[in-house]
KOLTORLUM-509432 format. One line per field, with one value per residue (C-alpha): chain; x, y, z; residue number from 1. Coordinates in pm, 1 decimal. Layout:
cadena	c(A, ...) .
px	c(X, ...) .
py	c(Y, ...) .
pz	c(Z, ...) .
num	c(NUM, ...) .
***
This chain:
cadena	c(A, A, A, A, A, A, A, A, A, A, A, A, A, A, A, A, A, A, A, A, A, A, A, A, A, A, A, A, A, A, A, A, A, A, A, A, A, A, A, A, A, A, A, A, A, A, A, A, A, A, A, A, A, A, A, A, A, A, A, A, A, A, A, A, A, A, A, A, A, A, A, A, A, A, A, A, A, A, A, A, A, A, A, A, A, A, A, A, A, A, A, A, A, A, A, A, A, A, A, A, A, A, A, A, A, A, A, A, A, A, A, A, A, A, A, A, A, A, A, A, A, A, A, A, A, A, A, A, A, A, A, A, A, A, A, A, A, A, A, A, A, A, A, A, A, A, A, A, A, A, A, A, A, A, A, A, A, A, A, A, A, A, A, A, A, A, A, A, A, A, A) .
px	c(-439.7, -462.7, -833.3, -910.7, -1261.1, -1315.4, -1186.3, -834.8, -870.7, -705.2, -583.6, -315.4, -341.4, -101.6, -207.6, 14.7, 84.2, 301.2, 272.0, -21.9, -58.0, -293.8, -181.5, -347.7, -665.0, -779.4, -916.7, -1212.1, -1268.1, -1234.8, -952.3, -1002.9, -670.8, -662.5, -758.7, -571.3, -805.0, -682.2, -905.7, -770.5, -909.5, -906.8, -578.1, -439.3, -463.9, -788.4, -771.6, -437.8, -183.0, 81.5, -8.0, 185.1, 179.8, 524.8, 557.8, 941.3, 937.1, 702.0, 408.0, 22.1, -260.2, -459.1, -767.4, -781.6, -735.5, -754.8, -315.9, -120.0, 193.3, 448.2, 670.2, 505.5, 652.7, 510.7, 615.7, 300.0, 412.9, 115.8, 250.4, 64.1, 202.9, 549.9, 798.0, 1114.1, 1113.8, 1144.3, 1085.2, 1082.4, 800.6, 766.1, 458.7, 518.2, 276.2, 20.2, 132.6, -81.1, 18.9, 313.3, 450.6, 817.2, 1033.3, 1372.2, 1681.1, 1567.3, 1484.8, 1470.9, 1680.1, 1556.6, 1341.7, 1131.1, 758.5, 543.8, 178.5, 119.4, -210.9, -533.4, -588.3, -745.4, -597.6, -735.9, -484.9, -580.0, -425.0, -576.3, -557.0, -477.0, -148.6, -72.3, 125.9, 235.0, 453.0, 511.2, 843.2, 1098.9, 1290.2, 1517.8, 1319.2, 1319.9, 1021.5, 902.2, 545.7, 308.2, 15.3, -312.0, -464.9, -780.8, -1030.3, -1275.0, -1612.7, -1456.7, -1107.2, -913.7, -609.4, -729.6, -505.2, -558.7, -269.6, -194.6, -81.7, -134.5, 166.0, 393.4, 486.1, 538.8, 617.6, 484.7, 580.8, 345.7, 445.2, 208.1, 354.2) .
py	c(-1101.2, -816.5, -671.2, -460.6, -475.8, -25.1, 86.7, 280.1, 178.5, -132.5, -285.5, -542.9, -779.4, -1014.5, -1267.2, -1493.1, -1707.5, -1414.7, -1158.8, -922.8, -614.1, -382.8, -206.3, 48.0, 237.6, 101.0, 400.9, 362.3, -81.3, -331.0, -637.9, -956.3, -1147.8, -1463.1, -1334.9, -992.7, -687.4, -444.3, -89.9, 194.9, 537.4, 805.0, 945.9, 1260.4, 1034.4, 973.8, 681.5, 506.9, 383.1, 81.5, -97.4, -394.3, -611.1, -809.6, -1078.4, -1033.8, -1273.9, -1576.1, -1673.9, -1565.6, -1734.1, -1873.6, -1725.8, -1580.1, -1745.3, -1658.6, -1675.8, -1507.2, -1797.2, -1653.7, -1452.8, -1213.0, -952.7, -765.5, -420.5, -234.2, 28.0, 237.3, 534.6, 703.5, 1009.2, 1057.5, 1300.9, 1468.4, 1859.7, 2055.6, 1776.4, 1912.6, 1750.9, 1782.8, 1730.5, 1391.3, 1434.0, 1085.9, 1040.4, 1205.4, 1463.4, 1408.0, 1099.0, 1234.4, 1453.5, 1425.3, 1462.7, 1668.0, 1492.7, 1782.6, 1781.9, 1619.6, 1623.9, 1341.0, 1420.2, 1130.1, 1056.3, 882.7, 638.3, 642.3, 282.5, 15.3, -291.4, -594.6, -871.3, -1265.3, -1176.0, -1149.1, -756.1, -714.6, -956.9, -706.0, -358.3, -154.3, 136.4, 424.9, 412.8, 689.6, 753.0, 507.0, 195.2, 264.4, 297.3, 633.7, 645.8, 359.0, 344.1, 228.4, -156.3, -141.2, -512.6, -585.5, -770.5, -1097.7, -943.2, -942.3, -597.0, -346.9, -65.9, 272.7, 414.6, 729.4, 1095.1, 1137.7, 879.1, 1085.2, 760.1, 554.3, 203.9, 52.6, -249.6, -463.4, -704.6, -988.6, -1162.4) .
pz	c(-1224.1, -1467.5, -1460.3, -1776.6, -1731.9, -1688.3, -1985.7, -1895.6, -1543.1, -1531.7, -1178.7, -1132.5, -810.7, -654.1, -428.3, -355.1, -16.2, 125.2, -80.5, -184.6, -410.0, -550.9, -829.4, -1054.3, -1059.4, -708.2, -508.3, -351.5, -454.3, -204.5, -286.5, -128.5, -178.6, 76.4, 391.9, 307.7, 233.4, 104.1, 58.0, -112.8, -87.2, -366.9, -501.4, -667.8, -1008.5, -1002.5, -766.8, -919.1, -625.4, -593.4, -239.0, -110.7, 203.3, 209.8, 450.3, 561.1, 873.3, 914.6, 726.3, 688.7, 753.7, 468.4, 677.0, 1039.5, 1356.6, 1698.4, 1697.7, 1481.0, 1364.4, 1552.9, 1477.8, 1131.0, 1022.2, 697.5, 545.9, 388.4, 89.2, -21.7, -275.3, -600.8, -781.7, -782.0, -932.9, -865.9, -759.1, -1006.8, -1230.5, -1638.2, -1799.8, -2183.3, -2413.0, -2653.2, -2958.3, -2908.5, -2522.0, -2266.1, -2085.3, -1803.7, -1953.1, -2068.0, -1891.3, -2162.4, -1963.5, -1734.7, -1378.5, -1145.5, -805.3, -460.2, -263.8, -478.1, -420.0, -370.0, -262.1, 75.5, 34.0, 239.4, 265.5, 513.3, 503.1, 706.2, 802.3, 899.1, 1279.1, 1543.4, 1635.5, 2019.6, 1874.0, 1619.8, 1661.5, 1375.0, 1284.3, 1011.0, 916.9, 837.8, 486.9, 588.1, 726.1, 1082.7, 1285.8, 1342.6, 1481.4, 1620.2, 1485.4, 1602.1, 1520.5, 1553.5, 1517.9, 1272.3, 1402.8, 1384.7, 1586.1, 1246.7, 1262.6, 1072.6, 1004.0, 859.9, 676.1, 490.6, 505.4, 830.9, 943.1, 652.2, 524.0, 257.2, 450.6, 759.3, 930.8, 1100.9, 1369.3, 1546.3, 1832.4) .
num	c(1, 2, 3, 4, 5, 6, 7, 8, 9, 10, 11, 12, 13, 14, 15, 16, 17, 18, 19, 20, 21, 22, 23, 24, 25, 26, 27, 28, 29, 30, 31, 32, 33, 34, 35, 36, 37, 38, 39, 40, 41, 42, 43, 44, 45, 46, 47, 48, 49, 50, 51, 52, 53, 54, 55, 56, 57, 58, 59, 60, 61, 62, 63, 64, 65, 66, 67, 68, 69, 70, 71, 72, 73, 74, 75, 76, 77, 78, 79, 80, 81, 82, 83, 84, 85, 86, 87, 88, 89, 90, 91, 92, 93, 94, 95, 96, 97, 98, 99, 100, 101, 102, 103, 104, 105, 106, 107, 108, 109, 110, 111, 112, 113, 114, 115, 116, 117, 118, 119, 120, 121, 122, 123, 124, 125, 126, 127, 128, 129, 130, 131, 132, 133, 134, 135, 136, 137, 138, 139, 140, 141, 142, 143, 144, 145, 146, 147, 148, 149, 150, 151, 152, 153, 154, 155, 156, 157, 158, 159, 160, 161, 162, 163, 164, 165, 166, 167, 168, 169, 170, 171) .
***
């Protein structure tokens, strides 16, 4: 669903049986997308970010039950700003400002903005661990799941986990 309803701050959302994004100017709003919720905070572009919630093993519930269908597996990816060190950005008469950088790229490392975001899932939480993961998919760091009132995982990600990507698994 594209929602154009602020003026320049439009927000894209996916919500679809096993799949779920938030995409746009987000920060601080609160995205109900079938029993996912999905809560970003504010961002170094004024609240813009790209957050997904994959499923890449099982199935979610349509709403929450007291047992998680076993096995689940998501990944979460929660990123904003972006750009390449050094990166050479060039002023485009008519574009705003940042939105060209020619030929020249810059070199590694590729900055990018981790995501302060809740995100409530339909499982039950003392089922559900999750993990940050490293540049290269594996797990690095557990993180805490904590319950909502009704014992539904919430999980608080962002810079603090110095991640991009988190997998969640409810058993």
């Amino acid at each position: 669903i594209w929602d154009l309803t602020e003026k320049g701050r439009g927000v894209v959302t996916v919500n679809a049986q096993n799949n779920k994004a938030v995409i746009g100017f987000a920060g601080g709003k609160r995205f109900e997308l079938g029993g996912v919720v999905i809560e970003p905070g504010q961002t170094m572009q004024d609240g813009w970010c790209a957050i997904t919630v994959t499923v890449m093993e099982g199935n979610l519930p349509a709403r929450p039950s007291s047992r998680a269908p076993r096995p689940v597996r998501l990944l979460i990816t929660a990123t904003g700003y972006a750009e390449n060190t050094d990166m050479g950005w060039k002023e485009v008469a008519g574009y705003p400002p940042k939105s060209s950088c020619g030929h020249n790229w810059g070199k590694p490392p590729s900055l990018v903005e981790s995501i302060s975001s809740t995100i409530t899932l339909p499982l039950p939480a003392k089922q559900v661990q999750a993990w940050a993961l490293d540049e290269r998919g594996q797990r690095k760091t557990q993180i805490p799941v904590n319950a909502d009132p009704s014992g539904n995982a919430v999980i608080h990600i962002g810079p603090q986990w110095q991640a991009l990507w988190y997998e969640v698994e409810a058993k």
